[in-house]
N, C-alpha and C positions, 0 to 999 in steps of 0.2 A: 141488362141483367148480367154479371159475371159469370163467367163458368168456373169450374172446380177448381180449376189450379190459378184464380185470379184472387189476389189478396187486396184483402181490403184496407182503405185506409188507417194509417196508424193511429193508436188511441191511445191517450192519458192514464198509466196505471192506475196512479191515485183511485179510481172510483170503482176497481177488481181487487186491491190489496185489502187483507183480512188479517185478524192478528197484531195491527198496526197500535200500541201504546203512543211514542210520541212521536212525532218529526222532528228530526233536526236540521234544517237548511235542506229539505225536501226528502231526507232518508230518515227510514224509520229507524227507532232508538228505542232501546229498553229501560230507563231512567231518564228522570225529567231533568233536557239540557239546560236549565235556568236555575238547578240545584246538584250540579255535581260535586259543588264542591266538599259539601258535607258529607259523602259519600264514602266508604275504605276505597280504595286501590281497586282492590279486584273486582267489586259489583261494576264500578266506574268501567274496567276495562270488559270485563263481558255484554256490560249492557250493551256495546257497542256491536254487535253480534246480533242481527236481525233474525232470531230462533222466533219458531213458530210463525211468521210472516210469510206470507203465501197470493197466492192470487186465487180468484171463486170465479167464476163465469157460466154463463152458458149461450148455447146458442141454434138457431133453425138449420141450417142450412150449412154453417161450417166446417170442413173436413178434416184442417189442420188447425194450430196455431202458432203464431210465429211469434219469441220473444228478445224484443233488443235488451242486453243488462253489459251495465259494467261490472266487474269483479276484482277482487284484490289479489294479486299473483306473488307466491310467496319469494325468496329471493332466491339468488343462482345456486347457493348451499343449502335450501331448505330441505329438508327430508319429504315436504308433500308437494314439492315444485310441481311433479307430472301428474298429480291425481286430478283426473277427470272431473270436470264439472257435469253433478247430477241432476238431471231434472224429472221427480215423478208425475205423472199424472194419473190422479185417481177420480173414479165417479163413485156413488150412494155405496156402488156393493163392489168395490174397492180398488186395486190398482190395477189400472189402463195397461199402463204401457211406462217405461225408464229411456229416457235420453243421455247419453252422455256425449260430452263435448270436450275434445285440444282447453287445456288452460288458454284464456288470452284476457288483453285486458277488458277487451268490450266485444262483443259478438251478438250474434242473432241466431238461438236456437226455434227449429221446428219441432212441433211434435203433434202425431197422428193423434187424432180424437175416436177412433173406431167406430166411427158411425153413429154413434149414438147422441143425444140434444142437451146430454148435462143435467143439472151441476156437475162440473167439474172442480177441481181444485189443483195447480201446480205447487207442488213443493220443491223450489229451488233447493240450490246447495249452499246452505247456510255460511258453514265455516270461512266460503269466499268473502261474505262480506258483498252479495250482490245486491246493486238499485237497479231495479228496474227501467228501464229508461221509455218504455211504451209494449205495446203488443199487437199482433192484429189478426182477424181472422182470414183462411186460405179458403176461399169457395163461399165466403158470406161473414157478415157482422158477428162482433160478440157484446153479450150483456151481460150487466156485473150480476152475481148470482142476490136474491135477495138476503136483505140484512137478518142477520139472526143474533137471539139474545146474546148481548157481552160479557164472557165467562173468563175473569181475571184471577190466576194461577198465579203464587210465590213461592220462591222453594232454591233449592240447592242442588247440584249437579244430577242430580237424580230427575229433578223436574226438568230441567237444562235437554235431559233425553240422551244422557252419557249411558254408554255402549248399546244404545239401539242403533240398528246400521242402518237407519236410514231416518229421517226427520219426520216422515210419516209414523214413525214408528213408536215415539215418546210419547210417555203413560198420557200428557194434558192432550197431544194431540188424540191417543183412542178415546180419551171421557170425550173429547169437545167434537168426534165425530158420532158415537155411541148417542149423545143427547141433541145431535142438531144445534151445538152452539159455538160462535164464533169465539176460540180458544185466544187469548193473550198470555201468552208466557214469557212470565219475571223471572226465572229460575236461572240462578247467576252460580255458576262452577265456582265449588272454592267458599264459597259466600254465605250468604243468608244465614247470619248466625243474631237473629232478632235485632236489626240495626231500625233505630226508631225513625230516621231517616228516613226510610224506605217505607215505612207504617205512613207517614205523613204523603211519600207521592201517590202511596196506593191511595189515601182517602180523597186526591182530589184529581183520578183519574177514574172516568166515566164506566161503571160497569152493572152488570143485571144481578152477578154473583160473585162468590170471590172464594178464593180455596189458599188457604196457608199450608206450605208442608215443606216446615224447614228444621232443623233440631240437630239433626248428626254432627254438623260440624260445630256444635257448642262441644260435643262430647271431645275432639281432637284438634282443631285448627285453633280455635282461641276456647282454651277450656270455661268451661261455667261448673258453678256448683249447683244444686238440685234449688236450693231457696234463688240462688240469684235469677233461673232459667224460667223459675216460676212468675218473679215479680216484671223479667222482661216479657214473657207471653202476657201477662195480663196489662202491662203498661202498652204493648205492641197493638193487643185488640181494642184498648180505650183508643188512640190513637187514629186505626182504620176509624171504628163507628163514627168518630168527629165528623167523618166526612159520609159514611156511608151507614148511617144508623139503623137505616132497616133494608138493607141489601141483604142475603140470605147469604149466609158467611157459614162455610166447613172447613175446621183447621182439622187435620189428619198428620196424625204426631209421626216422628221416624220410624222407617221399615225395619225389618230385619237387618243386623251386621254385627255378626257372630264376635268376630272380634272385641266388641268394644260393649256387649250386653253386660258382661260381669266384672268387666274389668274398670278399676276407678282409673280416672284422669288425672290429672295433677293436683283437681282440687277434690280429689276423692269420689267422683261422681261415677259412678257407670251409665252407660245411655241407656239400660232400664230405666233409674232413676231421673235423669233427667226425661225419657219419655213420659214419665209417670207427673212429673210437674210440671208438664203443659198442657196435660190432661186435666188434670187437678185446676188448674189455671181456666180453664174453660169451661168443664161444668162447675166453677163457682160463680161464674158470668154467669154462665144458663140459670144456674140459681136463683142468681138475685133480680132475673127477668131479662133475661135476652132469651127470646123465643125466635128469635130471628139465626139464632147459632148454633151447630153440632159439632159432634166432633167424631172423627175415623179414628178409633188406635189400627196403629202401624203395623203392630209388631208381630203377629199372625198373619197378616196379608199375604207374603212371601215366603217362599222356603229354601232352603241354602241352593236344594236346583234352581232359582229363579236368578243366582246371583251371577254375576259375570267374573267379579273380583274382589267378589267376599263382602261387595258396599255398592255398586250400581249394576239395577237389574239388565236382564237379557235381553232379548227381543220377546218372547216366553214371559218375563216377569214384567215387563212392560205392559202389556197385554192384559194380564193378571189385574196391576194395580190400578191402568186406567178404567177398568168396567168394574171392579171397586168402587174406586170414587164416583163412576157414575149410577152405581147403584145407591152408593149413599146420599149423593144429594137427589137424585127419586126417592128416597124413601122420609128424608127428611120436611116433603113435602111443603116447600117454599113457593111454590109456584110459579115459578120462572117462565114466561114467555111473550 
């Protein structure tokens, strides 16, 4: 029997990683590597960005845990060369304890468990771009925590979890702890402006539920008009169903952003109007019988306090929107579990 400060043999991430959409050559990837090519640019390069990817565990007898990861170290000029690698660790009623760690390329962080048997959950530091390379526990074994329903999120820097300060802290991450279900976040900065692309890998990746909330950046990155944004939501939701026909599906139209409510775009749209034809786009599905589908308007959810920069929320509006969405798909009563 080991004692407390004996660590146990290393083990295969693989079967503690949560969050996990595809692998590519054994790291996880947020777009499917066998379809990049049809892809813009920017989804392409953020998918590459393992957000929402996490490790789950628990265990009897463990005190610490130890994690080997490699990371990607920005270059001798970067502006974030010396920013510390985060590591949180939260249990059910919420954050444990924060590790941070020297940049390097590959290291092994420890982190106290506080006595307690778990679940746990580690939220690395995303932005690094870390694989995991194994884990083990300090004073006894660990088990991967059990599987929980598959809860796949699409969306745009908002979803991504821009200016929450810490990766625990993005709205899918509070719904997908809020409901007990393993959160997969597609939420690609810059992106998500209804690329049907992205509609085709969501229908043939494996999930319990599925949540769309993309729109804003039709209103400014590539303008849309209110009929075009319309007929891409409802070409976008035929698409998923191909593959996920009675998955319980909530699209929840763009939040609040002051700037761009009353103001037209190029093609004369304001993001009212384009909020209002995605809406429109979905209760005419619900209509003609998808009772498998709801929808959150946006646009209430949030309030100019909630914003950080006028267009992605706070830690405050974070908070706000993910127990939103998770009250809405409770109350849309799917029955997920």
């Amino acid at each position: 029997m080991g004692g407390p400060d004996e660590p146990s043999p290393w083990q295969d991430a693989q079967p503690f990683l949560r969050g996990v959409a595809w692998l590519d050559r054994g790291r996880p990837v947020r777009a499917d590597p066998a379809d990049t090519m049809r892809l813009p640019w920017d989804t392409g390069e953020r998918s590459t960005l393992p957000i929402g990817v996490r490790l789950e565990f628990t265990t009897e007898t463990a005190r610490a845990v130890e994690i080997r990861y490699r990371a990607t170290l920005p270059g001798p000029t970067d502006a974030l060369r010396d920013l510390a690698h985060g590591f949180a660790l939260w249990d059910r009623h919420g954050v444990v304890t924060e590790v941070f760690t020297e940049p390097a390329a590959e290291a092994v962080v420890r982190i106290g468990l506080g006595g307690g048997s778990g679940p746990f959950t580690v939220h690395p530091p995303e932005t690094q771009s870390p694989l995991i390379l194994g884990l083990r526990g300090i004073g006894g074994p660990l088990t991967p925590a059990p599987p929980a329903p598959r809860w796949v999120v699409h969306g745009d820097s908002i979803t991504e979890g821009w200016w929450s300060t810490r990766p625990a802290h993005g709205w899918p991450a509070v719904t997908g702890r809020a409901l007990g279900w393993d959160t997969v976040n597609l939420g690609y900065a810059g992106a998500a402006r209804g690329e049907l692309t992205t509609a085709e890998q969501l229908a043939g990746l494996p999930a319990d539920a599925l949540t769309l909330a993309f729109g804003t950046n039709c209103w400014s990155r590539v303008p849309f008009s209110a009929p075009l944004l319309y007929e891409t939501t409802r070409a976008f939701l035929e698409l998923v169903r191909q593959g996920h026909p009675r998955t319980p599906l909530l699209l929840v139209s763009p939040v609040l952003r002051p700037d761009a409510e009353r103001t037209p775009n190029k093609l004369g749209a304001t993001l009212g109007a384009l909020r209002d034809a995605m809406e429109r786009a979905t209760r005419d599905r619900i209509a003609a019988g998808d009772d498998r589908l709801a929808v959150l308007p946006g646009r209430d959810l949030l309030g100019p306090e909630h914003l950080a920069d006028g267009l992605h929320p706070n830690d405050s509006g974070h908070q706000v929107l993910g127990l939103a969405v998770a009250t809405a798909l409770r109350r849309s009563g799917f029955g997920v579990g």
